[in-house]
C-alpha positions in Angstrom: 0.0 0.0 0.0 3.0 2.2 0.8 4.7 1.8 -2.5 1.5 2.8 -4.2 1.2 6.2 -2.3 4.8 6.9 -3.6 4.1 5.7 -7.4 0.8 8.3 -7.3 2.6 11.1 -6.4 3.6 13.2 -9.1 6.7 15.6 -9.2 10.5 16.7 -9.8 11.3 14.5 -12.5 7.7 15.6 -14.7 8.8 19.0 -13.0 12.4 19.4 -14.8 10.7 17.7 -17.8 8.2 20.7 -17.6 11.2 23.1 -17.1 12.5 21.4 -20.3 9.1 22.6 -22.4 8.5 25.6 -20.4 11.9 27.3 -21.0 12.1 25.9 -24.7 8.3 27.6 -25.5 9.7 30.6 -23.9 13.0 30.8 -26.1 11.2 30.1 -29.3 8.5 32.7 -28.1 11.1 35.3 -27.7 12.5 34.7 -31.2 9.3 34.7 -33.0 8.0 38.0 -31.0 11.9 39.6 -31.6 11.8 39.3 -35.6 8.2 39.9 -35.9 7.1 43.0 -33.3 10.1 45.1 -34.8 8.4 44.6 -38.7 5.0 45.4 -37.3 6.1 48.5 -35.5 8.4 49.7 -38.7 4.9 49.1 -40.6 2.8 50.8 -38.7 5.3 53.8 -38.3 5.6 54.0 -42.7 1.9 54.5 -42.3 -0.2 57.7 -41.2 0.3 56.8 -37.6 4.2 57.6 -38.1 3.4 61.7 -38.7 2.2 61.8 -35.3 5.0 62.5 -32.9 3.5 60.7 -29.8 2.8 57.7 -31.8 6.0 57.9 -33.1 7.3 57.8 -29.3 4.9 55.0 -28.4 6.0 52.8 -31.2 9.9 53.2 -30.2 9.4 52.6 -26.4 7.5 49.5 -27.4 10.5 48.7 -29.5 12.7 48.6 -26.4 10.5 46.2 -25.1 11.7 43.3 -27.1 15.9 44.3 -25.9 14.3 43.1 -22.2 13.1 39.6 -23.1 16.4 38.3 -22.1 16.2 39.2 -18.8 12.8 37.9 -18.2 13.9 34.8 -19.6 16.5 34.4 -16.8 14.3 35.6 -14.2 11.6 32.8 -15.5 14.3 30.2 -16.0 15.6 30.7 -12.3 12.0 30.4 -10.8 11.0 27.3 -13.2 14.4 26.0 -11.6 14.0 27.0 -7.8 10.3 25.6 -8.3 11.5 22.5 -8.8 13.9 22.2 -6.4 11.2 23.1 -3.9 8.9 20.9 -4.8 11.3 17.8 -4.8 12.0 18.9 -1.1 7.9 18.3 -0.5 7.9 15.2 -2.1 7.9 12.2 0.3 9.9 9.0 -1.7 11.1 6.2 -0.7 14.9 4.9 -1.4 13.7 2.2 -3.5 12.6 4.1 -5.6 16.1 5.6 -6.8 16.7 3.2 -9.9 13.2 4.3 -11.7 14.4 8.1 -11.3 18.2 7.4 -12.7 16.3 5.7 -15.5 13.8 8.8 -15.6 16.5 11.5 -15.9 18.9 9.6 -17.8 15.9 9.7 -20.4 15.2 13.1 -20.2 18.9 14.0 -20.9 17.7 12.7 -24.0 15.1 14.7 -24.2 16.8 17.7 -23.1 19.1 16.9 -26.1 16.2 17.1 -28.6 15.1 20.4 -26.8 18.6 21.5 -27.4 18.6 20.8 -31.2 15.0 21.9 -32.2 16.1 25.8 -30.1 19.2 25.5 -32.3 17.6 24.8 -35.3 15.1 27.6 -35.1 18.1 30.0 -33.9 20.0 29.1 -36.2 17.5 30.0 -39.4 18.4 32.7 -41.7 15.1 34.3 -40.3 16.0 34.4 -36.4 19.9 34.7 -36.7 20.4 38.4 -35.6 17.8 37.8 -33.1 19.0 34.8 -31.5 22.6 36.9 -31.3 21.3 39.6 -29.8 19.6 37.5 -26.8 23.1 36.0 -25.7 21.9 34.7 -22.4 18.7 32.7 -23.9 21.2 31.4 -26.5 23.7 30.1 -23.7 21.2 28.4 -21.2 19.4 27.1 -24.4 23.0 25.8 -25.6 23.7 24.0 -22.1 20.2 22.8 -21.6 21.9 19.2 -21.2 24.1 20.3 -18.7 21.5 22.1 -16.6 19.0 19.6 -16.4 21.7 17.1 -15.3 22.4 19.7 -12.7 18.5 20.1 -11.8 17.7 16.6 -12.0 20.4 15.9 -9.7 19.9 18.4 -7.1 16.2 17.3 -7.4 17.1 13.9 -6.3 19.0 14.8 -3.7 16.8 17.2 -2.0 13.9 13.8 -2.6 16.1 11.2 -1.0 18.6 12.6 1.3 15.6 13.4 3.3 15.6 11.7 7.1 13.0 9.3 7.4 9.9 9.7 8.9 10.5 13.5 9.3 7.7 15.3 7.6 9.1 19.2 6.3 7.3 22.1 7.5 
């Protein structure tokens, strides 16, 4: 009965798998919105909205607002990350249960690899190039997404199993 209580419990390893699509969904997000927002706003000053000064002033501010999106990208990336990390320290596991989450992160290493590749291949298009380049701290946590789920997995597992037993937390 105990080791079904365990198995129903959801968390860290569907939460870093979740960081995974979460942080990939934001990257490609930021791309998309960086080459397209610029082109709309250059449009929309060309037309009879661009002979208005205010307008004109409105349209460059929002401009600006794409040069940001690399900061908000690490500030969502570090709380998808901490998230995780608290969670696992909720989580009540047993030991036993060790080899199913080696086998878990092991396979989504490989799916952080795939993450990895599809991010490169859209920031590496002739369309997202100079976009991707001027986001240089999307491009290097998207470039060491293997390395940092390793790292969150990890940390996740520890903070699951290196618990004391029969303490609850908090």
């Amino acid at each position: 009965m105990k080791l079904k209580n365990y198995l129903n419990k959801k968390g860290s390893i569907i939460d870093v798998a979740f960081l995974l699509v979460a942080v990939l969904g934001l990257a490609i997000f930021i791309l998309i919105v960086g080459y397209v927002f610029p082109q709309i706003t250059s449009q929309i000053g060309a037309s009879d909205v661009g002979n208005n000064t205010a307008s004109m002033t409105a349209l460059n501010s929002s401009d600006n607002v794409t040069a940001r999106f690399d900061g908000i990208f690490l500030i969502i990336f570090i709380g998808l990350a901490i998230s995780v990390l608290i969670t696992s320290f909720f989580i009540e596991s047993s030991p036993i249960l060790i080899p199913i989450y080696v086998i878990a992160l092991g396979l989504l290493i490989i799916f952080a690899v795939v993450v990895e590749n599809i991010y490169e291949s859209f920031a590496n298009a002739n369309t997202f190039i100079v976009i991707a380049e001027s986001h240089p701290i999307t491009q290097y946590i998207m470039s060491h997404l293997v390395m940092i789920a390793i790292g969150v997995g990890v940390l996740s597992m520890i903070l699951i199993f290196a618990k004391p037993r029969g303490n609850q937390p908090f």
